[in-house]
C-alpha positions in Angstrom: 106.8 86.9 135.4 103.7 85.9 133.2 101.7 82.6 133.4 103.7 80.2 132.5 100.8 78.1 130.4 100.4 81.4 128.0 101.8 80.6 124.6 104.6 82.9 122.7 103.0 85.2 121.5 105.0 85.7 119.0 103.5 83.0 116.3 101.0 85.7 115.7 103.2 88.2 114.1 103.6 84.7 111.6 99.6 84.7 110.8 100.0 88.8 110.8 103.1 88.6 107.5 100.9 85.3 106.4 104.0 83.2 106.4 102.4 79.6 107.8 101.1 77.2 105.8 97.3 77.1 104.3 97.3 74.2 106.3 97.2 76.7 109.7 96.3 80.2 107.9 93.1 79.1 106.2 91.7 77.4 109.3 93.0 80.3 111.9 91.2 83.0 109.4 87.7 81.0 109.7 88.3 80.6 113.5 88.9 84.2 114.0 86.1 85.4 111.7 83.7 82.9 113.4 84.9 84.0 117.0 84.2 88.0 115.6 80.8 86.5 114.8 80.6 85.3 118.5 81.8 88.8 120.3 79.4 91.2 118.5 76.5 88.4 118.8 77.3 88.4 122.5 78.1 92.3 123.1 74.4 92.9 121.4 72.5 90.1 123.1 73.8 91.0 126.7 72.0 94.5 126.1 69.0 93.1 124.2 66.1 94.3 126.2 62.6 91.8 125.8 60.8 94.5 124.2 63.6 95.0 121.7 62.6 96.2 118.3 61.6 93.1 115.5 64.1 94.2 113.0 67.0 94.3 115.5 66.0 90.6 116.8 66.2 89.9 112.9 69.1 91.2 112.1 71.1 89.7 115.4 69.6 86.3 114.3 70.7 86.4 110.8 73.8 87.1 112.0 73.9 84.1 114.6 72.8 82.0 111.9 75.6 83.0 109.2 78.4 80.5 108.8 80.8 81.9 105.8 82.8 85.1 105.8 80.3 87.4 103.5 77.6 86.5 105.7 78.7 87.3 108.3 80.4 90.0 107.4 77.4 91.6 105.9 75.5 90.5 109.0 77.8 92.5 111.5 77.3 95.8 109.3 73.5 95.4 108.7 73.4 94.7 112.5 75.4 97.9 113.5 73.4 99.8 111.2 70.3 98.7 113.0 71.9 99.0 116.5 72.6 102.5 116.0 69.0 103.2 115.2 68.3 101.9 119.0 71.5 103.5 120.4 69.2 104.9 123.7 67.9 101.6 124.0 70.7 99.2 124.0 73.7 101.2 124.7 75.4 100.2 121.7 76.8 101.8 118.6 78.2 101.0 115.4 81.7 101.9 116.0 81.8 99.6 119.0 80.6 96.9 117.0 83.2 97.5 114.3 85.9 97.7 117.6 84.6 94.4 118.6 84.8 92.7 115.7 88.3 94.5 114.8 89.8 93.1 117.9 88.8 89.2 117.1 90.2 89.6 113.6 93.3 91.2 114.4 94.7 90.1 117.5 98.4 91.1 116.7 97.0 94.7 115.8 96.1 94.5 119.5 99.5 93.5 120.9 100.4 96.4 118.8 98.5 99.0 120.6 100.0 97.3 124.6 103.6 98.2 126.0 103.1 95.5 129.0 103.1 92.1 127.7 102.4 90.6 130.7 98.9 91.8 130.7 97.5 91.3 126.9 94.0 90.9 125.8 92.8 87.7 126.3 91.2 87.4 122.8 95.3 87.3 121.4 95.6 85.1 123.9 93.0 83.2 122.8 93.9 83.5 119.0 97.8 82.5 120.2 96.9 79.5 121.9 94.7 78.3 118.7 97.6 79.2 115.9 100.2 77.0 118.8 97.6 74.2 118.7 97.0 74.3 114.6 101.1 74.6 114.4 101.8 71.4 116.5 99.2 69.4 114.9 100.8 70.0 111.4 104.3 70.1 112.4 105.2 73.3 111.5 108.6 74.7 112.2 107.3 77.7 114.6 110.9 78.9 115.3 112.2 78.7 111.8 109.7 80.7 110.4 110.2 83.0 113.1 113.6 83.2 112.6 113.2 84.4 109.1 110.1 86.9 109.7 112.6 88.3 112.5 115.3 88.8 110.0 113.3 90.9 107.6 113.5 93.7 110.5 110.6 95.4 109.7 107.9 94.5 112.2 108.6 96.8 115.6 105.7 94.8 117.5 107.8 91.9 117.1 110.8 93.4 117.8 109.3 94.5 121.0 107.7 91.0 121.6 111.5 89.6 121.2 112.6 91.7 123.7 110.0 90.7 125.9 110.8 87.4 125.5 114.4 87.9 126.2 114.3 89.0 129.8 112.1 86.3 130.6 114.9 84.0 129.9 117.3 82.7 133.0 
């Protein structure tokens, strides 16, 4: 049985088709781009040595300090760029970077990839918990508009997610 305070994750198949409102999508985009900001800031720093090149301080701190979605954007490929010129040094490389980033903007790619529900990466978790909270506080009709993005048929992640859902009912 899963945790009982983890959200359905199904309202993230409605971000995925871009059926809610501008009132939740627009702010659950800039959340997600500013929390794929946060991982690869945080996956680079945690290796970041004292000694670490000038140019790979500057690039991580440009990055830090970029607020809209070009920025920052820019500043996650001119950073992976850089980290892969110091690959021996900090670990790292480009592709990870990319990964990192990938995962925060796409959470319901993620559930895509898992077969056990029960155990899903705790960045969709994350990103579920933030669309529930962005719903409820402009009273939009979660089940309804699951209802009709079920009835289109063509989404087998939340087809599986359904069923998921099912046997977890008494």
């Amino acid at each position: 049985m899963p945790d009982p305070t983890r959200p359905d994750l199904r309202i993230l198949a409605l971000a995925d088709s871009g059926l809610l409102p501008e009132s939740v999508q627009k702010p659950f985009d800039d959340w997600r781009v500013l929390r794929a900001r946060d991982a690869v800031v945080n996956a680079v720093r945690k290796r970041l040595k004292a000694d670490a090149d000038p140019m790979l301080v500057f690039m991580l701190e440009r990055l830090e300090a970029a607020e809209d979605d070009r920025g920052i954007f820019e500043g996650i490929y001119a950073l992976a760029e850089v980290v892969d010129l110091h690959r021996v040094r900090t670990g790292l490389h480009s592709e990870y970077l990319v990964l990192v980033m990938a995962g925060r903007l796409n959470p319901y790619g993620l559930l895509a990839l898992t077969t056990d529900f029960d155990h899903v990466p705790a960045s969709a978790v994350e990103a579920a918990h933030k669309l529930w909270e962005l719903a409820t506080a402009h009273n939009v009709n979660v089940r309804g508009l699951l209802a009709v993005r079920a009835e289109a048929g063509d989404d087998p992640t939340l087809e599986r997610l359904q069923a998921y859902y099912n046997t977890l009912l008494p």
